[in-house]
C-alpha positions, 0 to 999 in steps of 0.5 A: 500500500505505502508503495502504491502510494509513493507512485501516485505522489510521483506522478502527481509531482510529475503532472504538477512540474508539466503544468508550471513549464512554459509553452514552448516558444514555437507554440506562439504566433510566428511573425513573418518579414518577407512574404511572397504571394505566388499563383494565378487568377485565384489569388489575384482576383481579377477585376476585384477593387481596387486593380493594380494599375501598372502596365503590366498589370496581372489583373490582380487586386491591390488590397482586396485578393487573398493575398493582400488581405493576409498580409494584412491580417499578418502586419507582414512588413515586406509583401509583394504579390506577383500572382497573374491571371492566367499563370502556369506553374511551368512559365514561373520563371519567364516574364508575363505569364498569364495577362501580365505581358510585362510582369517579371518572371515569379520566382524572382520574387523569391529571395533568401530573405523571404520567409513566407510564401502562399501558392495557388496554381495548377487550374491552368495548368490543366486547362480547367477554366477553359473547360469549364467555360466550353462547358457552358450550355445556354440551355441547361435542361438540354442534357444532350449537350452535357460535355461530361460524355465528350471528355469520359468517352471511350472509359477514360477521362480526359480531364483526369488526366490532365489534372494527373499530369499537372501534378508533377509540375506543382510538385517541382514548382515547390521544390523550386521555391524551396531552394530559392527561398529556403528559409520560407514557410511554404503554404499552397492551397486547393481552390474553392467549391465551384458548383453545388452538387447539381449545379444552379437552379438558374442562369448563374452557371448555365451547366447541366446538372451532369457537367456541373457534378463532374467539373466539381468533381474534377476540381476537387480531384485537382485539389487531392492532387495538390495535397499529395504534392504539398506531403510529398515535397514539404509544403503546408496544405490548406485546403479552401473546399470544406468551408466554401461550401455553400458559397459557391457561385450558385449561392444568394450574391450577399452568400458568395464567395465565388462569383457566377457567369453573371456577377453581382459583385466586381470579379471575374466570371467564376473567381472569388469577389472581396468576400472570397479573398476576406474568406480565403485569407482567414483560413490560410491565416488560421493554418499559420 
């Protein structure tokens, strides 16, 4: 019995020690110098106010995309945003990607200094807003036009793989912005929900209820796709879907996050508005 007890005060002294050490100091918010926002149209945010200017603009929003509203959610001291509409991961290193006719290329946005970079990229890669827009049908119910049929004919699935086949670059686009920027904190996202299950009830995305369903799922399969790629090369996930959904570009417009075929609010057809980036930038801010 007295031995039995002599265990229990140890323990007791044991769990009182753990309790009075301090927390570790990585445990508290990281304060980040240089951050470096990389990507395309989804973190840019086209047509978003207020637009960059410059003559070689990206159609990228100065203070209204994701990447801006981290930043200053984060009081980051040194930001610069080099995210163009249309970017490929695979045209990083060239100048004017994307809209950005005379943009330098994004990588020389990195530097030894930089200590944060976040990353959305791989839809153009893989072709799918293209897709997405060739699947637009000004007549919904006519399911004899579903292009779902035209890219699965055969049993294969020409969507899926093209989606298969961008991995890889994104998985050398992160190794690449690691040994430019080694000392950085690498975060690259999915993109958000697009299409309800279904799609609209209405005009909003003019898409059969078929082709709405596979281009989701197709979105979503981009996404896993970039979360093996994150494991694998040591970048951080952040994964936009879960909380975008019922913000999709089918939602009431004061519910959206993603903007219809038609906006209600500035952005570019099928791209987040002011409330998207807002939304975005929370959560990348929250997996920080």
């Amino acid at each position: 019995m007295r031995s039995a007890l002599t265990g229990s005060a140890a323990v007791a002294a044991t769990l009182a020690t753990m309790l009075m050490t301090p927390v570790a100091a990585d445990a508290a918010p990281q304060d980040y110098v240089e951050y470096v926002a990389l990507g395309d149209s989804f973190p840019a945010g086209p047509l978003v106010p207020a637009q960059n200017g410059d003559s070689a603009s990206c159609l990228q929003s100065v203070d209204n995309g994701y990447p801006a509203r981290l930043a200053a959610t984060l009081g980051v001291r040194n930001f610069r945003n080099v995210s163009c509409s249309g970017a490929k991961a695979q045209d990083f290193d060239k100048a004017g990607p994307g809209w950005g006719r005379g943009a330098t290329p994004q990588y020389d946005a990195l530097s030894a200094s930089t200590d944060l970079v976040t990353l959305t990229i791989g839809a153009n890669d893989a072709g799918l807003f293209q897709d997405l827009i060739g699947c637009l049908n000004p007549v919904p119910q006519n399911t004899t036009r579903a292009c779902v049929d035209r890219f699965t004919g055969g049993g294969g699935d020409q969507l899926a793989d093209k989606v298969d086949a961008a991995a890889a670059t994104i998985g050398a686009t992160l190794d690449e912005i690691a040994r430019r920027a080694p000392r950085a904190r690498i975060m690259i996202t999915s993109y958000g929900e697009y299409l309800r299950p279904g799609g609209c009830p209405d005009l909003a995305a003019p898409i059969t209820a078929r082709d709405a369903d596979y281009l989701q799922t197709t979105i979503d399969r981009l996404g896993d796709r970039i979360a093996e790629q994150a494991a694998t090369h040591g970048a951080t996930f952040v994964d936009l879907r879960p909380a975008s959904i019922g913000h999709d570009a089918c939602a009431a417009p004061q519910d959206r996050w993603i903007e219809p075929l038609l906006p209600s609010a500035p952005a570019a057809p099928f791209h987040p508005n002011a409330r998207g980036g807002q939304a975005f930038a929370k959560l990348i801010a929250e997996a920080l």
